[in-house]
Backbone as CSV, one residue per row, in Angstrom:
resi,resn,N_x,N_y,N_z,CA_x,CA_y,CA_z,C_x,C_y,C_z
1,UNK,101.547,120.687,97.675,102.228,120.095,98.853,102.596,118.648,98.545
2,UNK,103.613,118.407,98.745,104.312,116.824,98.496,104.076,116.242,99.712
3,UNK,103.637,115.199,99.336,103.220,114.232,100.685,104.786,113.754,100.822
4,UNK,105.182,113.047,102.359,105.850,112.458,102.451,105.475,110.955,103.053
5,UNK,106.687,110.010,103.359,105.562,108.476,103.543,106.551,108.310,104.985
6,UNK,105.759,107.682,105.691,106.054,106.880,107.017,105.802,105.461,106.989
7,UNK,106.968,104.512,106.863,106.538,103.314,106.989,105.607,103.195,108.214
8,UNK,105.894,103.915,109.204,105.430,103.366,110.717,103.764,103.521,111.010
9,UNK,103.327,104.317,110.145,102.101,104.561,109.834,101.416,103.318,108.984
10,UNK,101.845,102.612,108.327,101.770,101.609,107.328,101.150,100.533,108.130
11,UNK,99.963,99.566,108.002,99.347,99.054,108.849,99.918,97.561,108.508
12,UNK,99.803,96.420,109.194,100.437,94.993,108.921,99.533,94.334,107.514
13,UNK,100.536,93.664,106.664,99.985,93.567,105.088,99.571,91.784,105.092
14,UNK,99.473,91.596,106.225,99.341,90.217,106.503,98.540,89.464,105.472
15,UNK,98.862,88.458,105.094,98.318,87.550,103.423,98.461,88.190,102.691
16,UNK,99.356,89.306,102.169,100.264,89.485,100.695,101.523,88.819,100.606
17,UNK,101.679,88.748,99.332,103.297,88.000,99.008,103.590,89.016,98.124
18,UNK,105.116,89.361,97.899,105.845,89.870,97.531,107.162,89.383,96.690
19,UNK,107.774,89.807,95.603,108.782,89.112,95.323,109.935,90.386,95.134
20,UNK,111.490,90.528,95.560,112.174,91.063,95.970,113.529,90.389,95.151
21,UNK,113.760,91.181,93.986,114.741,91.287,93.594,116.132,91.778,93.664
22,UNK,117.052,90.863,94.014,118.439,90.916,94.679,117.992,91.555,95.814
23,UNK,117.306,90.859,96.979,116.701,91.093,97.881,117.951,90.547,99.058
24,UNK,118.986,89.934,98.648,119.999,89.711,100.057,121.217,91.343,100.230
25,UNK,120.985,92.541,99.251,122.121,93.352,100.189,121.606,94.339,99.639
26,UNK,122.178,95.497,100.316,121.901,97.185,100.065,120.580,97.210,99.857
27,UNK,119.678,97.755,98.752,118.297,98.450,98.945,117.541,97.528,98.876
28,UNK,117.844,96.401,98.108,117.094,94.767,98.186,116.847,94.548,99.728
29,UNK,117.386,94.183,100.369,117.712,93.573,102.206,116.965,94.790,102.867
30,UNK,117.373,95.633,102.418,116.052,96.953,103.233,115.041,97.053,102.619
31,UNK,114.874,96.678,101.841,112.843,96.253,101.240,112.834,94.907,101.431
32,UNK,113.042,94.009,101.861,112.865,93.256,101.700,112.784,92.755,103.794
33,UNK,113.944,93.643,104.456,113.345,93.628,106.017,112.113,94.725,106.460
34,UNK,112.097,95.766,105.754,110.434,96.484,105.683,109.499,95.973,105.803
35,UNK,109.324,95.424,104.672,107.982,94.377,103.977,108.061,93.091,105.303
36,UNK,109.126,92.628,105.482,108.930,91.683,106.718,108.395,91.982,107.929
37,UNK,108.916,93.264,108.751,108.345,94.366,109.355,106.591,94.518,109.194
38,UNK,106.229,94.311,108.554,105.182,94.672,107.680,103.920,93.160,108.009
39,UNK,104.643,92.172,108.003,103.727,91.058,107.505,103.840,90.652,106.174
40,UNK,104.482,90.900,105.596,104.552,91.013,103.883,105.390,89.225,103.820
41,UNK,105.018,88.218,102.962,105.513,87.078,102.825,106.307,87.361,101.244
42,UNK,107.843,87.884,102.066,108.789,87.951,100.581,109.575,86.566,100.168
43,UNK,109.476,86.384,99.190,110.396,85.546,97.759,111.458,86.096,97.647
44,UNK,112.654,85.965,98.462,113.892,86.750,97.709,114.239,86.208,96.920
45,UNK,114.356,86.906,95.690,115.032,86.606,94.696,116.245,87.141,94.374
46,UNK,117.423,85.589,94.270,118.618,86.397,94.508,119.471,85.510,93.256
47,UNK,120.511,85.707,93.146,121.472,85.064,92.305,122.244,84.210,93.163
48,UNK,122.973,84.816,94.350,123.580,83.722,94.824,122.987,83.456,96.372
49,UNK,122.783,81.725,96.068,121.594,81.455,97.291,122.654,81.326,98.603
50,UNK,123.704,81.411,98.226,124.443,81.266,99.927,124.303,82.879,100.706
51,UNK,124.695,83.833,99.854,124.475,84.572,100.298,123.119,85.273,100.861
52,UNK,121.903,84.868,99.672,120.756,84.984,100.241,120.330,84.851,101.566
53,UNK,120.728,83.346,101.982,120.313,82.210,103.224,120.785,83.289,104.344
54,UNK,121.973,83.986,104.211,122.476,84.852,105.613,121.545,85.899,105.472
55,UNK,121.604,86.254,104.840,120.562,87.781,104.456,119.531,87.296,104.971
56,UNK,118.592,86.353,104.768,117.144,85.938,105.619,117.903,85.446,107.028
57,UNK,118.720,84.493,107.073,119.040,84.717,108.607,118.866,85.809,109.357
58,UNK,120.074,86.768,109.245,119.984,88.338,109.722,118.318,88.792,109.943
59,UNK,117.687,88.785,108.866,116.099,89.204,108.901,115.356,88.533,110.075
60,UNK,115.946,86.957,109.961,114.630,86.517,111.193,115.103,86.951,112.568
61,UNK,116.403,87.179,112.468,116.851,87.494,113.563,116.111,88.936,114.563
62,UNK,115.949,89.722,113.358,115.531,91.153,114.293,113.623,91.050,113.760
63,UNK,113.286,89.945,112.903,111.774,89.943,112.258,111.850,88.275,112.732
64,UNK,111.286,88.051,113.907,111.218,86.486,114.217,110.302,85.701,113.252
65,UNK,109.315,86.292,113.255,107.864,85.878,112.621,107.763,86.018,111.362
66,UNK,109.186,86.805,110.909,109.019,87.167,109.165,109.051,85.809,108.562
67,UNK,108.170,85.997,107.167,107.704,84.683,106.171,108.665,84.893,104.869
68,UNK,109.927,84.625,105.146,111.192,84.615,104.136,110.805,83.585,102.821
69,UNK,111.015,83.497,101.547,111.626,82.470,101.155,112.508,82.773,99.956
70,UNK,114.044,81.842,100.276,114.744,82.410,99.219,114.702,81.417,97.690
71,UNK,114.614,82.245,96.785,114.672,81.257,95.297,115.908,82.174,94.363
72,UNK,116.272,81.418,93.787,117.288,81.243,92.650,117.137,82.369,91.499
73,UNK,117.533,83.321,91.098,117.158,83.700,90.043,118.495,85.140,89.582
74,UNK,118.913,84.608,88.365,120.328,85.148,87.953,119.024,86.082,86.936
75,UNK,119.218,87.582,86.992,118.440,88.353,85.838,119.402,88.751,84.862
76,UNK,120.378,88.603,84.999,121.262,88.813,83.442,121.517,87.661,82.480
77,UNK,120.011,86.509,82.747,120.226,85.001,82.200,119.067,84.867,82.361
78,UNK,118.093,85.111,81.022,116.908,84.967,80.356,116.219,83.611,80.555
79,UNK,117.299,82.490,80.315,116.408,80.924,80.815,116.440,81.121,82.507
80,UNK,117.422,81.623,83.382,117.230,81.779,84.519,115.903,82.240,85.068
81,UNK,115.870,83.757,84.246,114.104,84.557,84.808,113.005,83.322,84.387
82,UNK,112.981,82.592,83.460,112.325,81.590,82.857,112.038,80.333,84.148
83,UNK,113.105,79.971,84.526,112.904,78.957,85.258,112.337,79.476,86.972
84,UNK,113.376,80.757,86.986,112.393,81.159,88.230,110.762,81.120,88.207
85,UNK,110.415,82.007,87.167,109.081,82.212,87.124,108.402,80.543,87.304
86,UNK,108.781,79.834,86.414,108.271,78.739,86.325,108.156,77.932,87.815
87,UNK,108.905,77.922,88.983,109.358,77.623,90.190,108.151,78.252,90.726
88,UNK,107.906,79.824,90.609,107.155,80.493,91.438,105.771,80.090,91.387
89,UNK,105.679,80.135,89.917,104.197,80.215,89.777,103.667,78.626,90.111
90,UNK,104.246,77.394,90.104,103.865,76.258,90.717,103.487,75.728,91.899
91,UNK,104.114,77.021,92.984,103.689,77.555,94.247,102.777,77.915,94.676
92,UNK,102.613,79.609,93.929,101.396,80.495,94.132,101.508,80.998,92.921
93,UNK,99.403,81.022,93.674,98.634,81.624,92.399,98.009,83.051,92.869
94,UNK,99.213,83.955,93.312,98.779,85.300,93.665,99.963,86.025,94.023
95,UNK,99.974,86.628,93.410,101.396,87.870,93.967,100.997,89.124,93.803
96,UNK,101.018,89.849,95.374,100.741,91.308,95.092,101.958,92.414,94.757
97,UNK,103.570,91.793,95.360,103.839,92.988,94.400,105.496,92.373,94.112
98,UNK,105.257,93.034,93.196,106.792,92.809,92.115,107.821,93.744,92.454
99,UNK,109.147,93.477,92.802,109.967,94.759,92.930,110.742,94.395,92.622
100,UNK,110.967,95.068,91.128,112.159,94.696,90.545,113.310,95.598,90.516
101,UNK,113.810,94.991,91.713,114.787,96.115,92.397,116.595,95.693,92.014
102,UNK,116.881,94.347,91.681,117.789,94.285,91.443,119.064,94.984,90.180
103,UNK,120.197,94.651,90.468,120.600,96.073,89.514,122.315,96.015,89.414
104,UNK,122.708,96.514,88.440,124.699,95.752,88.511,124.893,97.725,88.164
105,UNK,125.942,98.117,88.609,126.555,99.564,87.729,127.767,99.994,87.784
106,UNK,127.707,100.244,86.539,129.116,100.064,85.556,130.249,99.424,85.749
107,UNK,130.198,98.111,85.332,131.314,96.990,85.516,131.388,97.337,84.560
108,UNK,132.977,96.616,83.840,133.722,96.512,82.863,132.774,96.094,81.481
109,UNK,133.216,96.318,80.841,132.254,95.485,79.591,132.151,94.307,79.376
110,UNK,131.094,94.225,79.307,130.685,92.154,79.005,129.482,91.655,78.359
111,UNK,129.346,91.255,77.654,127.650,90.524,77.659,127.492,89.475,78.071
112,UNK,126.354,89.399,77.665,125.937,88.482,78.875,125.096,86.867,77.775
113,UNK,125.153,86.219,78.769,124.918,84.912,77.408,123.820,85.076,76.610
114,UNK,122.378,85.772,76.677,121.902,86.313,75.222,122.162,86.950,74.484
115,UNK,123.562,87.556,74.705,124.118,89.044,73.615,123.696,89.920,74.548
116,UNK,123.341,90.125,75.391,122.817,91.757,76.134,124.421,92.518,76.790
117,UNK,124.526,93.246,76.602,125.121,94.027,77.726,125.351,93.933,78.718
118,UNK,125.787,93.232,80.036,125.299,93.415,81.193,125.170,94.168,81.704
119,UNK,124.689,95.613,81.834,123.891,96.371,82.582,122.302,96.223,81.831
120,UNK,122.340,96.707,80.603,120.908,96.513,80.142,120.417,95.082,80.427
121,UNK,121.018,94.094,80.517,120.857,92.738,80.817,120.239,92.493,82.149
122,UNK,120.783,92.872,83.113,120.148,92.677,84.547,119.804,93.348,85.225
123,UNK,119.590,94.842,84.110,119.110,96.110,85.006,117.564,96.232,84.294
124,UNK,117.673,96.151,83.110,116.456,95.871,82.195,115.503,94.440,81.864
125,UNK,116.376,93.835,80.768,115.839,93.019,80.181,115.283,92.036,80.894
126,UNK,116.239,91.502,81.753,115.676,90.255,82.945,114.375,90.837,83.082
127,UNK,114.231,91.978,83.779,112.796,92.398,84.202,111.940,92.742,83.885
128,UNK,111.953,93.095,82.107,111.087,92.718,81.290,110.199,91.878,80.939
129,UNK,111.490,91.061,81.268,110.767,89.107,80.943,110.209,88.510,82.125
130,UNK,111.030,88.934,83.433,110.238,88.427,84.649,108.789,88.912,84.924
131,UNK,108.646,90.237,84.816,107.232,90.946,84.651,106.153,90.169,83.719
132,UNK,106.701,90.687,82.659,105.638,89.249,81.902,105.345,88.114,81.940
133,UNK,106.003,87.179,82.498,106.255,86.011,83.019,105.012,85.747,84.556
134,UNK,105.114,86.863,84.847,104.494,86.928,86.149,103.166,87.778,86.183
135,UNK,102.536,88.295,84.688,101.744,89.398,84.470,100.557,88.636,85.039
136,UNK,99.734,87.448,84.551,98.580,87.634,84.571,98.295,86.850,86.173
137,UNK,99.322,86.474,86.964,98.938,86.109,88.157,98.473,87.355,88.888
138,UNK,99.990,88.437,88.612,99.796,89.661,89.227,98.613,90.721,88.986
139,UNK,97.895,90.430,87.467,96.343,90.759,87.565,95.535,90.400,88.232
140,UNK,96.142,89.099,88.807,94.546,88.298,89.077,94.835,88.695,90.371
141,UNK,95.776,89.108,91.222,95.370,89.707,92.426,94.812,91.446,92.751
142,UNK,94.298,91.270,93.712,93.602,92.606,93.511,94.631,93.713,94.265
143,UNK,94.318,95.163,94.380,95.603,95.511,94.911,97.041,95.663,94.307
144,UNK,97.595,95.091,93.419,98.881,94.582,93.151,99.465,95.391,92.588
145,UNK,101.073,95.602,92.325,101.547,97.012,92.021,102.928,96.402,91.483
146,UNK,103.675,96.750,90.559,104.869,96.478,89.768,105.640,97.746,90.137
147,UNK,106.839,97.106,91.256,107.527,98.667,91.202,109.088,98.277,90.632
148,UNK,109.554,99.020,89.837,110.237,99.237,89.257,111.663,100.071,89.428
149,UNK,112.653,99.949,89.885,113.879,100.849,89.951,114.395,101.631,88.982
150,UNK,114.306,102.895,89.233,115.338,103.517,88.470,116.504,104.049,88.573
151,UNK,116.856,105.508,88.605,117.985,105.904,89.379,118.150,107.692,88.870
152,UNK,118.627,108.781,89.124,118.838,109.887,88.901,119.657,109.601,87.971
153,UNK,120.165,108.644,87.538,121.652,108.440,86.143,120.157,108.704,85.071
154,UNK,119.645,108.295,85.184,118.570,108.051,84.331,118.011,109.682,82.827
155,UNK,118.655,110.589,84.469,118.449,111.762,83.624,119.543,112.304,82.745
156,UNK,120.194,111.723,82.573,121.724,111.893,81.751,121.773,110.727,79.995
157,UNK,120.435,109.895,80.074,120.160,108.371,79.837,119.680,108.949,78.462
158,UNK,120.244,108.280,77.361,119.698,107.870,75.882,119.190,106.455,75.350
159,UNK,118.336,106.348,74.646,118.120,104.885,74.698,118.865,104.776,72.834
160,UNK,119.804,104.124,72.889,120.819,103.765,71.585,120.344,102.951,70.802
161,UNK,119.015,102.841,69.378,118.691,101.884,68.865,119.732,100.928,68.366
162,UNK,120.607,102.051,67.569,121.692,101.422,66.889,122.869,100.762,67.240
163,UNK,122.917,100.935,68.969,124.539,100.095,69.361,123.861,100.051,70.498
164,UNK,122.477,99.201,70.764,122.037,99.022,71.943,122.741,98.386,73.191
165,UNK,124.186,97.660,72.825,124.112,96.600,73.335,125.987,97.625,73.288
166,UNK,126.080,98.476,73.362,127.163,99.137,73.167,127.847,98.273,73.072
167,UNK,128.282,97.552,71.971,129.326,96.765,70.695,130.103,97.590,70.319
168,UNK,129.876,98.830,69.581,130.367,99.587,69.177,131.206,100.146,70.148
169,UNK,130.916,100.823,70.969,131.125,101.914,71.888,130.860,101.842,73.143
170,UNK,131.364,101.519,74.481,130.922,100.918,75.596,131.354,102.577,76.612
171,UNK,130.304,103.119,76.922,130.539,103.316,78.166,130.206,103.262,79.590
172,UNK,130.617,102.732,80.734,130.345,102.425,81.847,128.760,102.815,82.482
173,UNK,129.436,104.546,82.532,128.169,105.285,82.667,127.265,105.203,81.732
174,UNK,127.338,105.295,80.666,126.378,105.800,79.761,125.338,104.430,79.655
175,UNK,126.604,103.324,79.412,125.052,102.189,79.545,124.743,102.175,80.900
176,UNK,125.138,102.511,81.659,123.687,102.283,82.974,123.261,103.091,83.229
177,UNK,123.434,104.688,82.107,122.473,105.796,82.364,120.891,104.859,81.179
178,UNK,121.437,104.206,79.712,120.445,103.838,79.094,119.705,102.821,80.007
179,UNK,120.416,102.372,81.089,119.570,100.983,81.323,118.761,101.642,82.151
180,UNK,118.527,102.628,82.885,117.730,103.446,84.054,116.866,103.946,83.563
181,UNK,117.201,104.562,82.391,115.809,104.928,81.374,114.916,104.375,81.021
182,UNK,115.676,103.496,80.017,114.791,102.070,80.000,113.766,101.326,80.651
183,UNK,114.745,101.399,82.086,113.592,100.909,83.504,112.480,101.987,83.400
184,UNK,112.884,103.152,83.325,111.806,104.118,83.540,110.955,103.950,82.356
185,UNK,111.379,103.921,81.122,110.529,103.805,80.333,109.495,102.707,80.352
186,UNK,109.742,101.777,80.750,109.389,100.391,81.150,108.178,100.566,82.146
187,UNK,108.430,100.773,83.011,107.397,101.332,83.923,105.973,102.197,83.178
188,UNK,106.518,103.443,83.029,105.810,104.017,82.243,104.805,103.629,81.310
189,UNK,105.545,102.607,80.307,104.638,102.135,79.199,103.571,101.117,79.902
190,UNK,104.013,100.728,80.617,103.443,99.093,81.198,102.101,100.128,82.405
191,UNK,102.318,100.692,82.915,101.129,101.445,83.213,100.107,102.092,82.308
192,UNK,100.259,102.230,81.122,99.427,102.591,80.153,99.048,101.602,79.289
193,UNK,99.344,100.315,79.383,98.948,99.335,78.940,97.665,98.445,79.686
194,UNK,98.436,98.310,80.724,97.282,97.788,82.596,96.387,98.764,82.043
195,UNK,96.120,100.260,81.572,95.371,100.829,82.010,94.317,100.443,80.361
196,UNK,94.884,100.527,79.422,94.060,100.093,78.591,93.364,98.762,78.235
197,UNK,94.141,97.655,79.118,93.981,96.606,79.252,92.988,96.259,79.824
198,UNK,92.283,97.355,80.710,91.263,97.348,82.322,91.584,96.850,82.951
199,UNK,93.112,97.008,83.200,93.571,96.009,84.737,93.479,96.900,85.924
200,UNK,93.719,96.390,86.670,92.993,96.961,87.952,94.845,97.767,88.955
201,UNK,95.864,96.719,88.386,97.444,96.371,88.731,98.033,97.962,88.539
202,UNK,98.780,98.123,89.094,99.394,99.768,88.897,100.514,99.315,88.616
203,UNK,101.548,100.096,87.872,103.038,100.095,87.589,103.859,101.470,88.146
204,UNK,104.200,101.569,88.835,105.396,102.260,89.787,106.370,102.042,89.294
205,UNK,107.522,103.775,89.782,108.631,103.318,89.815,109.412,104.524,91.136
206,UNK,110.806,103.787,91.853,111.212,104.206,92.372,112.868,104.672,92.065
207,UNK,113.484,105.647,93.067,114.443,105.773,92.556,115.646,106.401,94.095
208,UNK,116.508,105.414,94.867,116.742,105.336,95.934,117.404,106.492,96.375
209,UNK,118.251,107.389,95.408,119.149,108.766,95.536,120.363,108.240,95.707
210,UNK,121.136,108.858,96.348,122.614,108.487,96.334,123.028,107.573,97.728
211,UNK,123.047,106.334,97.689,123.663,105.709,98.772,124.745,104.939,98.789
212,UNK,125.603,104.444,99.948,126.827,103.675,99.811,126.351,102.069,99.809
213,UNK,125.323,101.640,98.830,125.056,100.318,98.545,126.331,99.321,98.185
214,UNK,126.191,98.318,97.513,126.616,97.179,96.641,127.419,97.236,95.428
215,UNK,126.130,98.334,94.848,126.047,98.659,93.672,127.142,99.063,93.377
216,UNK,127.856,100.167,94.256,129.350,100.736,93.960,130.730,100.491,93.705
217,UNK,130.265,98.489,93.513,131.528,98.138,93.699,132.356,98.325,92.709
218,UNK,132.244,98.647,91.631,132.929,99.196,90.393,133.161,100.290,90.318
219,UNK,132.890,101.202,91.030,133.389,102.562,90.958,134.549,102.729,91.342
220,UNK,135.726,103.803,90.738,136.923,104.217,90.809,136.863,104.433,92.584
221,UNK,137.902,103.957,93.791,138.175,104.618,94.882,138.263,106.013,95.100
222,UNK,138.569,106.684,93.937,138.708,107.984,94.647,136.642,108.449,94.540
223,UNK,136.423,107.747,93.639,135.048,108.834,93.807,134.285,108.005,95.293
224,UNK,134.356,107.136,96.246,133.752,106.730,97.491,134.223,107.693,98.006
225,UNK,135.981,108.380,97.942,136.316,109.076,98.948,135.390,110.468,98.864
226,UNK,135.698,110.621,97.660,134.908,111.823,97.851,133.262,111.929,98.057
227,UNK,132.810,111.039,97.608,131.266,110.837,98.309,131.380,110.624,100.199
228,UNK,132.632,109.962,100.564,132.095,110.431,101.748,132.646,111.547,102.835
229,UNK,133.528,112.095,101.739,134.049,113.855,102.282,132.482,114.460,101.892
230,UNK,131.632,114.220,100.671,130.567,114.679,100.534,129.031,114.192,101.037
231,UNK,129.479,113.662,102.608,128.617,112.845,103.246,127.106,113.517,103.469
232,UNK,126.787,114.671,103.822,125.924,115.174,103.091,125.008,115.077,102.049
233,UNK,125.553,114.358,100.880,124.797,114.233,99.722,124.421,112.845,99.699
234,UNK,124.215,111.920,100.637,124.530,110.283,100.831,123.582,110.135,101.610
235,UNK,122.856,109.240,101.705,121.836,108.985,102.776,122.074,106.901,103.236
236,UNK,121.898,106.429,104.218,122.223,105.255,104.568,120.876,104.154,103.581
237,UNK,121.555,102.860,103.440,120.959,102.257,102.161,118.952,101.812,103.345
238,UNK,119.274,102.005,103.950,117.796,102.173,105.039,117.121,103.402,104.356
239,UNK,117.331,104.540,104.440,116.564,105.301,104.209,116.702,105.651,102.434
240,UNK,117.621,105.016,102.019,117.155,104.998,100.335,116.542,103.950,100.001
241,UNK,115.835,102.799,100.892,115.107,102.429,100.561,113.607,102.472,100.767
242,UNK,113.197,104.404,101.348,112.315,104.545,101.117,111.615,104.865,100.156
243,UNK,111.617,105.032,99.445,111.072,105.603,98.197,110.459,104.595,97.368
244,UNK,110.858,103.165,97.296,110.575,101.537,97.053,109.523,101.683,97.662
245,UNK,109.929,101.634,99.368,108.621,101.166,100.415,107.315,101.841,100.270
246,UNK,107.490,103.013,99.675,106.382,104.363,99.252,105.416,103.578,98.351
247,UNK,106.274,103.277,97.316,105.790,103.064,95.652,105.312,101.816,96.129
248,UNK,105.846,100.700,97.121,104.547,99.485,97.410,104.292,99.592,98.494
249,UNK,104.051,100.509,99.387,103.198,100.522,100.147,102.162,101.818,100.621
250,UNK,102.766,102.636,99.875,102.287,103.831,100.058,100.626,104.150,99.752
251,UNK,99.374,104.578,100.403,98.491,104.719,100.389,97.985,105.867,99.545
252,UNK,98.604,106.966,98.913,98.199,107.765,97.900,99.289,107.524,96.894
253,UNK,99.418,106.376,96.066,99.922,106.002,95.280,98.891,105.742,94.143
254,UNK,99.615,106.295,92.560,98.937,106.147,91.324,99.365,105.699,90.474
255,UNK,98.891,104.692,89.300,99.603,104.159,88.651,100.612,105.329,87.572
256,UNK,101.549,105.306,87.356,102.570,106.085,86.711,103.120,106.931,87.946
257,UNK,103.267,106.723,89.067,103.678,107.466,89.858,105.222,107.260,89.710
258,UNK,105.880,108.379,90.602,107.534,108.350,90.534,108.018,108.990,91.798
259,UNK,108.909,108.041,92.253,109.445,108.218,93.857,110.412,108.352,94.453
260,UNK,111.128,109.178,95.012,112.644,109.448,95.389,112.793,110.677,96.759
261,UNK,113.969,110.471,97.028,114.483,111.214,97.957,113.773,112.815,97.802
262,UNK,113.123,113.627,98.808,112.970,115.034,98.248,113.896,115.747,98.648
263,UNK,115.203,115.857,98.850,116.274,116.693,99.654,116.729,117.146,97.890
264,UNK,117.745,117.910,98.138,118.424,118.670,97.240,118.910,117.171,95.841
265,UNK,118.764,117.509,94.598,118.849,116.986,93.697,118.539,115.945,93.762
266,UNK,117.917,115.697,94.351,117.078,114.220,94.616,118.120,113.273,95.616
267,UNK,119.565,113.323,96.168,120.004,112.757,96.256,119.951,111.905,98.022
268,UNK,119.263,112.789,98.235,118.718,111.949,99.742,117.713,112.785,100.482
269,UNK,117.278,112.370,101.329,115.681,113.121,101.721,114.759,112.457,102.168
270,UNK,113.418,112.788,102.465,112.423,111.746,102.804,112.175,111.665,101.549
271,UNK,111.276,110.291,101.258,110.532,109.741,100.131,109.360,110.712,99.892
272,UNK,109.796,111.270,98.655,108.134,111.495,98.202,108.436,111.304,96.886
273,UNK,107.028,111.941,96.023,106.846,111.898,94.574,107.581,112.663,93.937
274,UNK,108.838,112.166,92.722,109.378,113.267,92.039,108.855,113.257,90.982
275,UNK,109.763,114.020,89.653,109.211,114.117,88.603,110.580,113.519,87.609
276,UNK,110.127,112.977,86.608,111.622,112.215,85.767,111.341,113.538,84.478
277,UNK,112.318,112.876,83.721,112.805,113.691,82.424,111.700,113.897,81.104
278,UNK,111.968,114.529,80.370,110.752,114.743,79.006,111.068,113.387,79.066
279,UNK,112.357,112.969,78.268,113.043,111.963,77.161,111.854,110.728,78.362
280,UNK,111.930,110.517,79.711,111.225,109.231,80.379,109.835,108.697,80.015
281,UNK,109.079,110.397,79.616,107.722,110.520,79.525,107.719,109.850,77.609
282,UNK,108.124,109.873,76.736,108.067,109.964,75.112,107.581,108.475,75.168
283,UNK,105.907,108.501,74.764,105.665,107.615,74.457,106.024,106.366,73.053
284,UNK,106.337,107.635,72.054,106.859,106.977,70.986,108.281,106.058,71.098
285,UNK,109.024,106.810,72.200,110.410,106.029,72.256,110.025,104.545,73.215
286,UNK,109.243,105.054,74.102,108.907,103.980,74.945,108.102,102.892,74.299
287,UNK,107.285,103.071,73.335,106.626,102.016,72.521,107.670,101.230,71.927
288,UNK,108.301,102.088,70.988,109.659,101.211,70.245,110.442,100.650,71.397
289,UNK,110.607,101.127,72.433,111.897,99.976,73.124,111.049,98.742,74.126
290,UNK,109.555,99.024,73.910,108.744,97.863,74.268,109.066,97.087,73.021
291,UNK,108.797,97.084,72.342,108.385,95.930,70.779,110.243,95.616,70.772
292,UNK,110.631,95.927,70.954,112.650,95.708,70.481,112.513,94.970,71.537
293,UNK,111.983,95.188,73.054,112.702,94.115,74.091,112.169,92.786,73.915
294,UNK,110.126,92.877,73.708,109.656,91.813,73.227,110.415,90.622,72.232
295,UNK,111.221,91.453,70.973,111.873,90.572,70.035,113.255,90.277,71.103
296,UNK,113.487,90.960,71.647,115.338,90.467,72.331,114.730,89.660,73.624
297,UNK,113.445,89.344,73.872,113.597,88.195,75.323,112.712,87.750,75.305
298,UNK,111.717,87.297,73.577,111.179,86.523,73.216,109.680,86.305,73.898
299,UNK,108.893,87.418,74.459,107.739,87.308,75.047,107.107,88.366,74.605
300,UNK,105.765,88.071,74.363,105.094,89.568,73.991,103.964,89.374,74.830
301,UNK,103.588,90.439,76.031,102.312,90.781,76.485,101.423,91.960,76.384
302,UNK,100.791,91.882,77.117,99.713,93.270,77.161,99.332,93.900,75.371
């Protein structure tokens, strides 16, 4: 039997902090007014702070009492995750949960100023480095949970040693099917590390199903039309952001757990536990694209 999750059941998280990646629109802004809902004191972390500032407006508006704060942080710009972290941690010395929810899919080709890709750039790597950056505070609180985004592209997803950074060969989809993997793989490994490590910290990951977010702004017009002749298969960016709210707040949650829509192909539904791909589970691939990201964003933990 698959459990399903009820935020409303979820009791007030009053004295946790949270940090909320691209937390001003689509599944960011709905985890990020949840958790406010909640008692939860979120850090949005956003790229652009004007837009942020309305996004917490809007929030206090319907969450009077919510404990907003917005900070700066571009994840497809490695000294950026750098300086955030550095900002945060001069603040506080406790963060219970990480959601590294922010995410770009399939823009045109570009890299990004370390050489990355930008999808693997701000769908991955940033959050590689922000995680580590932020690891041993997030040990030292008790409770604490790293949740992680992925996406159903994920199951279509190769991880490319050789043209990681698709130089060679760019495709739209395909790098933000590798960058979803990645995330997943990411997750994955980093829970088996906490666990050998004796950390106490769980690593999650979620995965929202098909919604009319942000995210879409690069997609061809005709495929919106037809997603919403195929309205059915679409769920509103509120309820794809349950599956997030599950993975940090959810009370029968385990470290390596995996979370998404349960309706037909995962693509909308209530939140429960799914299951990802062989290729997500391969520890050997997931080791190697740990040690490759370590050398491409210059941090090595766990």
């Amino acid at each position: 039997m698959n459990h399903t999750f009820d935020i409303n059941s979820i009791p007030s998280q009053k004295g946790r902090t949270a940090i909320v990646t691209g937390a001003n629109i689509g599944l960011g802004y709905e985890t990020t007014l949840a958790l406010a809902q909640k008692d939860v004191k979120v850090i949005m972390a956003c790229r652009n702070i004007e837009k942020a500032e309305k996004a917490k407006a809007q929030i206090l508006a319907q969450v009077p009492q919510a404990e907003l704060e917005v900070m700066q942080v571009d994840l497809s710009k490695l000294q950026s995750v750098r300086d955030f972290a550095a900002s945060f941690l001069k603040k506080y010395n406790k963060l219970d949960l990480l959601i590294n929810n922010a995410g770009i899919m399939m823009p045109p080709y570009s890299r990004t100023e370390d050489g990355f890709e930008s999808q693997m750039g701000a769908n991955y790597f940033g959050h590689f480095l922000l995680t580590g950056l932020l690891l041993d505070t997030i040990n030292s609180t008790p409770n604490s949970r790293v949740v992680t985004l992925s996406s159903n592209a994920h199951k279509s997803g190769m991880i490319n040693f050789e043209d990681l950074q698709s130089a060679q060969k760019y495709s739209a989809m395909g790098a933000y099917s590798q960058s979803k993997l990645a995330c997943l793989l990411f997750a994955y490994e980093l829970q088996r590390k906490l666990e050998k490590a004796g950390s106490k910290t769980i690593s999650v990951a979620a995965h929202p199903g098909v919604s009319n977010t942000n995210l879409g702004q690069y997609l061809p017009r005709w495929v919106w039309i037809l997603a919403r002749l195929l309205v059915f298969f679409t769920h509103s960016p509120k309820k794809a952001a349950e599956p997030t709210l599950y993975a940090a707040l959810g009370t029968d949650v385990n470290g390596g757990d995996y979370f998404g829509p349960g309706g037909f192909n995962e693509m909308k539904g209530r939140a429960t536990k799914v299951k990802s791909t062989d290729l997500s589970h391969d520890q050997e691939l997931a080791g190697k694209l740990w040690k490759v990201s370590e050398e491409l964003t210059q941090i090595s933990y766990l």
